[in-house]
C-alpha positions as CSV (number, residue, x, y, z in Angstrom):
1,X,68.4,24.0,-169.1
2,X,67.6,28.0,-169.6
3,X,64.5,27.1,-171.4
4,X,63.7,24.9,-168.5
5,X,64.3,27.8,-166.5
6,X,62.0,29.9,-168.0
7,X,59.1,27.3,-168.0
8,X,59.6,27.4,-164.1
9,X,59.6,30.9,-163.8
10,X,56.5,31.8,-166.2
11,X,54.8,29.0,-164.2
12,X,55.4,30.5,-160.7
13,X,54.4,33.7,-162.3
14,X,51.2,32.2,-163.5
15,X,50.4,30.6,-160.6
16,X,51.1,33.8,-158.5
17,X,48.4,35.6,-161.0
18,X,45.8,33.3,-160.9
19,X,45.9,33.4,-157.0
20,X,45.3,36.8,-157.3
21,X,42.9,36.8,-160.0
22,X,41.1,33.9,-157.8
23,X,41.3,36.2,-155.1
24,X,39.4,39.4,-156.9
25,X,36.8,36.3,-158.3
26,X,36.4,35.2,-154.7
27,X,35.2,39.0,-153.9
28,X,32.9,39.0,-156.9
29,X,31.6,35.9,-156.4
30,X,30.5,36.4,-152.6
31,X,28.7,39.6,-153.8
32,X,26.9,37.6,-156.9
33,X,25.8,35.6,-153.9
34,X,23.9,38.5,-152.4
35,X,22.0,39.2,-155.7
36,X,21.7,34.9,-156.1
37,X,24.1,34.1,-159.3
38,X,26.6,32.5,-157.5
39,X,26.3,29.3,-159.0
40,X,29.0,29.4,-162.1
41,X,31.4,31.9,-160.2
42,X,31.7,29.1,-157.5
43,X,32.1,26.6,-160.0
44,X,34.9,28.3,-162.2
45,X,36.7,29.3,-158.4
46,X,36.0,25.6,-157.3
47,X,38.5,25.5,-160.7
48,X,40.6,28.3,-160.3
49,X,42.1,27.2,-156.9
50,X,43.3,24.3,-158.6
């Protein structure tokens, strides 16, 4: 049950991180968009949210 725990936390804890690492990738990835190499960065955040 404590392992189980433990799971849930380090998952909410990931989850919380890559919302915020999507979120400094969504910055990048608009200003890649001004200099036209977008294209991956909006793929891998297409993934990222998910």
């Amino acid at each position: 049950m404590q392992a189980n725990q433990a799971g849930n936390d380090l998952a909410n804890l990931s989850a919380e991180h890559m919302q915020a690492h999507a979120a400094v990738l969504d910055g990048i990835g608009r200003f890649q968009t001004q200099i036209g190499h977008s294209c991956d960065m909006k793929k891998y955040l297409a993934y990222a949210r998910h």
